[in-house]
N, C-alpha and C positions, 0 to 999 in steps of 0.2 A: 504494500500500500504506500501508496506517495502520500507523504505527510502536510505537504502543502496546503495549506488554509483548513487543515481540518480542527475541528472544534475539539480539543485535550484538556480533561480534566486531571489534575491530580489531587489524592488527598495526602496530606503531610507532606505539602513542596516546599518547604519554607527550608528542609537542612537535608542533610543524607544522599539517598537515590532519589527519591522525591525530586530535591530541588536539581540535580545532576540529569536530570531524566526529561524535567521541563529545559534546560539549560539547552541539551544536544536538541526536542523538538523543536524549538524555538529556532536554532540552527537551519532546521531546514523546513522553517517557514511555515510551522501546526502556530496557531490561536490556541493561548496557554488558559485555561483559569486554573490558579494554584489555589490550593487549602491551605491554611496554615490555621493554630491556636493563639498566636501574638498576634498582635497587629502593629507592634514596631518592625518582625522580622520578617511578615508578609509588606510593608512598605521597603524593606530594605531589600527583599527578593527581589519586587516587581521593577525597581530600579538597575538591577544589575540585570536582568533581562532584556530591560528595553534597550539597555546600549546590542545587543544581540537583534532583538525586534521587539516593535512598538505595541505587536499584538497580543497584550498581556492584561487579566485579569485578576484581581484578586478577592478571595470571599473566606469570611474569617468567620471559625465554629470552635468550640472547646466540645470535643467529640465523648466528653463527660455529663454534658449538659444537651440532651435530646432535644430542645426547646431548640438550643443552638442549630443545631443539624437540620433542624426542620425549616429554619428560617433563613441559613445558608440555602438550602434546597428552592425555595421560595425564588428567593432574590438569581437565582441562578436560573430559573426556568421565566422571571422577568427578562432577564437581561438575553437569552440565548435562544435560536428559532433551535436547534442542535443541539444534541454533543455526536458526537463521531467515537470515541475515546473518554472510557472512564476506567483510570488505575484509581482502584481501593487497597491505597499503598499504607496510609497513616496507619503506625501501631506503636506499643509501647511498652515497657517490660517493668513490672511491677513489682519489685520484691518481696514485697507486705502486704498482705490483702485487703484493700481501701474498698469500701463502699460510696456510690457516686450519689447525688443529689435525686436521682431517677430512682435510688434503690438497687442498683448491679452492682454485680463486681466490677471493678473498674476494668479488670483487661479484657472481660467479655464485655464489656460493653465500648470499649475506645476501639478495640482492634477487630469486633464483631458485630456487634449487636447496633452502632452508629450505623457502619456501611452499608447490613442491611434496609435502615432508613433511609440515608440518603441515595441510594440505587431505585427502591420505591416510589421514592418522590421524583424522581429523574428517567424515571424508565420509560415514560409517555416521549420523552426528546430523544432517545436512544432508538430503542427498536421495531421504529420503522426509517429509521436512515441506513439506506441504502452501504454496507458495509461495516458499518459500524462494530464496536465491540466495549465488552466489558469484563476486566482485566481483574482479579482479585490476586493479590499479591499475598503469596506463602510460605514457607519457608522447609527445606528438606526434613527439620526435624520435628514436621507435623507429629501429631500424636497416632499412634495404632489403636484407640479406645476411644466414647464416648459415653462416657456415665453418666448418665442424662439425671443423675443422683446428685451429683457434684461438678456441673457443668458451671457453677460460681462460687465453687470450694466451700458447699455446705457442709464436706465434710471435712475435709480439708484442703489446707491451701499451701501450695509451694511455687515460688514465680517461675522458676522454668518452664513446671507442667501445666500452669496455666497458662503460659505463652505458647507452647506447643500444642494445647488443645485448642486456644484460638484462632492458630494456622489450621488446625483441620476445620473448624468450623467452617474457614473461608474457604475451604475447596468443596467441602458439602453444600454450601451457599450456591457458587459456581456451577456445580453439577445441576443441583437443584435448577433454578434461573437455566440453564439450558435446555431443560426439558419441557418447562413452562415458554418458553421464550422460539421452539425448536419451529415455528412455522412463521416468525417474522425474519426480519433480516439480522439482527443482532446476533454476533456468535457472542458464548462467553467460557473463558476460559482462565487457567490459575497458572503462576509460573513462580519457581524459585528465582528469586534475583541473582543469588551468590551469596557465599559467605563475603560480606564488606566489611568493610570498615567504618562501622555509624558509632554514634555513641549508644543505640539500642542494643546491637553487638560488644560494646566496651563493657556496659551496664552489667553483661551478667558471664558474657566471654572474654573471648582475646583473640587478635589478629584479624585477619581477611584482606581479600584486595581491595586494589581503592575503589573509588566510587563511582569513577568513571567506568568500570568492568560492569556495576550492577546497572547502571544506567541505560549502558549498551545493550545487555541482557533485555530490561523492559523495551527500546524501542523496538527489540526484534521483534518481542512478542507483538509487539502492536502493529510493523510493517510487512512480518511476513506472509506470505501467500497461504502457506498451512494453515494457519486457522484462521482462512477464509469463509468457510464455508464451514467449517466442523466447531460446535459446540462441545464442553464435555473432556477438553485436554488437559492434562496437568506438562508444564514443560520445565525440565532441566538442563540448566548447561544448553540450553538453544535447541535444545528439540525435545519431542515426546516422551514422557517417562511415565511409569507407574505409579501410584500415588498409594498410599496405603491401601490393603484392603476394604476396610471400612466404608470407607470414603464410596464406593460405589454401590453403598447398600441401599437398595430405594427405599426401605422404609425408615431406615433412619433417617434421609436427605427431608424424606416428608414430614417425619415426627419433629425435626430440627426449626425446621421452612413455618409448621403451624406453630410451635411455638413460640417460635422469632418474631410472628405476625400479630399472635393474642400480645404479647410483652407491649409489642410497638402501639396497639390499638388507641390510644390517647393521643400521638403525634401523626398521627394518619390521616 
């Protein structure tokens, strides 16, 4: 796909792959709107952008605050006949298990439980534009389990396997949204960035390449021809890989999908 003038959203462009990701589309001529949670470091993005190109937007949400998200959503569906391109990149790794103002756990709801509102709320400008996609961004060490018991560490809570459950959520999301979505023109599909080098990676690892690898990584997903037409991928390393088992189990993708739906039913 030639990226030129198309309508790319990111969520969490403000640092990391995020903002390296809008950086390279802008490059080659995509209409950026970036998410961020500040709104000093979304002015400070969209400025270093436009010395690249002028065609940048910005829409500011604390993806803790659903209210937020819904009203990002809002002002993005004023402002845009499109999107062409939606990376559900923003996430965030939690040490300590915080409860959010909505009542979640915070990492199911920053790194899951937001994007499936904001995709919701956006999916009327998505999938009937001709090519289009929607990109959920994951990570290789999704989780092998869903304990739909402890799916916001009701029983307990450790930040890694909460960040790893939240990666699978979003490829169950993905799956899900593809099947639902399988007779418009939207494909949707999930892909490992890379091990980088973020501070989300620092938070709880160590090392990775820089950031420009993961960057590259996302625009493949977004310009290549493979998942043109095929909903339903998980990609690594720049092409097709397996994805946990789990992950393709359709009654869990459903059980997940309704319950995502009753949670959100207030911001709907």
């Amino acid at each position: 796909m030639d990226l030129k003038n198309k309508v790319i959203l990111i969520t969490g462009a403000t640092d990391g792959i995020g903002k390296g990701t809008a950086k390279k589309a802008a490059e080659k001529g995509a209409q950026i709107i970036i998410h961020g949670r500040d709104e000093e470091r979304i002015v400070n993005t969209l400025k270093e952008i436009r010395q690249i190109n002028e065609s940048v937007f910005g829409i500011q949400a604390d993806f803790s605050d659903l209210k937020q998200v819904a009203d990002a959503a809002k002002e993005i569906n004023e402002n845009f006949e499109k999107i062409d391109i939606l990376f559900n990149n923003a996430a965030e790794f939690i040490p300590e298990k915080q409860i959010t103002k909505d009542g979640f756990e915070r990492t199911f709801q920053v790194n899951y439980l937001a994007h499936v509102l904001l995709t919701e709320k956006l999916i009327s400008k998505i999938k009937d534009t001709e090519g289009s996609r929607i990109l959920n961004v994951t990570s290789m060490i999704h989780s092998s389990d869903a304990d739909f018991e402890n799916l916001q560490g009701e029983k307990n809570y450790e930040g890694s396997s909460a960040y790893s459950l939240s990666k699978l959520l979003n490829i169950l999301h993905a799956y899900k949204l593809g099947r639902i979505y399988e007779n418009n023109k939207v494909c949707i599909n999930c892909l490992h960035p890379g091990v980088i080098e973020t501070k989300l990676l620092n938070a709880a690892w160590s090392g990775g390449m820089p950031v420009s690898e993961g960057a590259e990584t996302m625009l493949y997903a977004a310009e290549t021809e493979a998942t043109n037409e095929i909903s339903g991928w998980y990609l690594e390393n720049r092409r097709p890989m397996q994805s946990n088992p789990i992950s393709y189990d359709l009654e869990i993708q459903d059980k997940l999908y309704d319950l995502s739906i009753e949670m959100l039913k207030p911001f709907l």
